[in-house]
TORZA-473072 format. One line per field, with one value per residue (C-alpha): residue number from 1; x, y, z. Coordinates in pm, 1 decimal, always signed. Layout:
<sites>
seq: NUM;...
x: X;...
y: Y;...
z: Z;...
</sites>
This chain:
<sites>
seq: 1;2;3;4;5;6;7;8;9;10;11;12;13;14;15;16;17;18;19;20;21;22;23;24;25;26;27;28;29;30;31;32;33;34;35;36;37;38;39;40;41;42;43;44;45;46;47;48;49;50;51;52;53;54;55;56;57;58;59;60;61;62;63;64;65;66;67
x: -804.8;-845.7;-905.6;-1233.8;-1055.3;-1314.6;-1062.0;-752.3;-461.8;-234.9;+36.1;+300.2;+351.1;+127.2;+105.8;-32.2;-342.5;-169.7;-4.9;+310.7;+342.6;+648.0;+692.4;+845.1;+1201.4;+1144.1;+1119.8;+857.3;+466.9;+210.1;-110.8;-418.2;-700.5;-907.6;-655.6;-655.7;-1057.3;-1047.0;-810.6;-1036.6;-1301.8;-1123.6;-1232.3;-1576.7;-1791.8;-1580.7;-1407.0;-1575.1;-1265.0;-1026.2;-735.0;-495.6;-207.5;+6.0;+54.9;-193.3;-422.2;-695.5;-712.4;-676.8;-932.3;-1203.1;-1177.5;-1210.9;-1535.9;-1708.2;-1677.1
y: +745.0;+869.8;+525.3;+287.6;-54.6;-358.5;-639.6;-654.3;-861.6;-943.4;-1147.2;-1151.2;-1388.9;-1420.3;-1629.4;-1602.0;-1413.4;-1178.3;-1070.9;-885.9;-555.7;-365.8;-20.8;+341.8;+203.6;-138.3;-314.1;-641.7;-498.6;-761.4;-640.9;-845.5;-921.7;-649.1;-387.2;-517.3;-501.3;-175.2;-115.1;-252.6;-22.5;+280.0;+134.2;+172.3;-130.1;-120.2;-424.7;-718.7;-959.1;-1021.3;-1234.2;-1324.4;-1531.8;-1600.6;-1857.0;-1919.1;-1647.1;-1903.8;-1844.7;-1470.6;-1424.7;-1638.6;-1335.5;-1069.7;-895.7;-749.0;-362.6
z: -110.6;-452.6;-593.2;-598.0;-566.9;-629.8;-564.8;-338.1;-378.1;-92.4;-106.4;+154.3;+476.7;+740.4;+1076.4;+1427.7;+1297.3;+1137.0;+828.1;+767.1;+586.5;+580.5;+792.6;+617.5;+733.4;+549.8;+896.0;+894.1;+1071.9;+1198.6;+1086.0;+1351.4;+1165.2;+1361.7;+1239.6;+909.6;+888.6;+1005.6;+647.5;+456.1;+602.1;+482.5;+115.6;+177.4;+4.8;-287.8;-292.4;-359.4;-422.3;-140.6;-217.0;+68.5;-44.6;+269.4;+477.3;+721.2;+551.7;+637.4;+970.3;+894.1;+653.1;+943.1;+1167.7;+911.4;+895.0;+608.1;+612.4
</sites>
């Protein structure tokens, strides 16, 4: 990652504990929370803003962990 980023946006759908990103072929990917902490992880302890605007991205954001 070439870039420091201190706050991530997401905004998307979400449900079911998970979030939905789209694959190379443009096909819908459910992201868990545990994958998506491991993501976040790859930032190091740069980001200090996360903003999840999904549905459900209440429940999400309960089972993510700080990195």
């Amino acid at each position: 990652m070439n870039h420091k980023p201190k706050i991530l946006h997401f905004s998307g759908h979400g449900g079911g504990n998970a979030i939905c990103f789209e694959d190379s072929l443009g096909n819908a990917a459910d992201i868990s929370a545990n994958n998506f902490t491991e993501l976040l992880k790859l930032a190091g302890n740069t980001i200090e803003c996360l903003v999840l605007n999904a549905c459900f991205s209440d429940d999400f954001a309960s089972f993510i962990t700080p990195p």
